[in-house]
Every structure is written in structure tokens, then in C-alpha cells.
N, C-alpha and C positions, 0 to 999 in steps of 0.2 A: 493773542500771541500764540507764535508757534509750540508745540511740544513735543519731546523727545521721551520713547520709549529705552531703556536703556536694557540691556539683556547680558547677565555674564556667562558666556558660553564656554570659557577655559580656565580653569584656576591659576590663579596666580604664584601658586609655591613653585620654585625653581627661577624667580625673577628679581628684578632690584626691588629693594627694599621700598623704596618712592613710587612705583608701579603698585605694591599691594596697598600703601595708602592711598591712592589716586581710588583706588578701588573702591576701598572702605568707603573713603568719603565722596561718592557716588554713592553711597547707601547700596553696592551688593555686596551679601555677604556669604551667600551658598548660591551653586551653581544653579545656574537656568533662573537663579531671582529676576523680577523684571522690577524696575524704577521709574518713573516718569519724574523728568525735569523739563521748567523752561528753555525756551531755545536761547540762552547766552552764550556771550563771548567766552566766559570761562567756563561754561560748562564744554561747551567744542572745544574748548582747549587739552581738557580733563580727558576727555573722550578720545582727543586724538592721540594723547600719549599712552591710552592703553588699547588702542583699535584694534589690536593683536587678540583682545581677550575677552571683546565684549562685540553687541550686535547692537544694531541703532536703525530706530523705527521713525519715521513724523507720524506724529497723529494729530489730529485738530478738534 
């Protein structure tokens, strides 16, 4: 299965409130952290509603 690096490259203060937990729970919690998730449907999901604020890698 595929995998996703997950990167958060712009803090979330100054944004809706459901954007910082979209965050949280992606597991970043200081900037530049990196994550690796499976490739799901909800994680892309997750990923596309904060794509403003994070960076996304495949890796295998």
C-alpha cells in the first residue's frame, strides 16, 4: 500500500477552527513536523481540506 508523507509547512492560527483540528488529528503539531499516513480515502480527504497548509510526499 501506498504512503503518504504529510508536512505542515504553515501554521494554522488565524484559520477555522475545524482546519486546526483537521491538523491535529493528522498528528502535526509544530511546524515543518512530518507524518506518514496510508494512502486512504479519508486521509485525502483530510489532506485536501487543509492543502493550504501542509505538503504531501508518496513514498513506498
Amino acid at each position: 500500500m501506498k504512503m503518504l508523507r504529510v508536512t505542515l509547512v504553515k501554521s494554522p492560527i488565524g484559520y477555522a477552527e475545524t482546519q486546526k483540528k483537521t491538523v491535529i488529528s493528522l498528528g502535526l503539531t509544530r511546524m515543518n513536523k512530518s507524518k506518514e499516513h496510508k494512502d486512504t480515502p479519508q486521509i485525502r480527504g483530510m489532506i485536501n481540506k487543509v492543502k493550504h497548509l501542509v505538503k504531501v510526499e508518496e513514498i513506498s
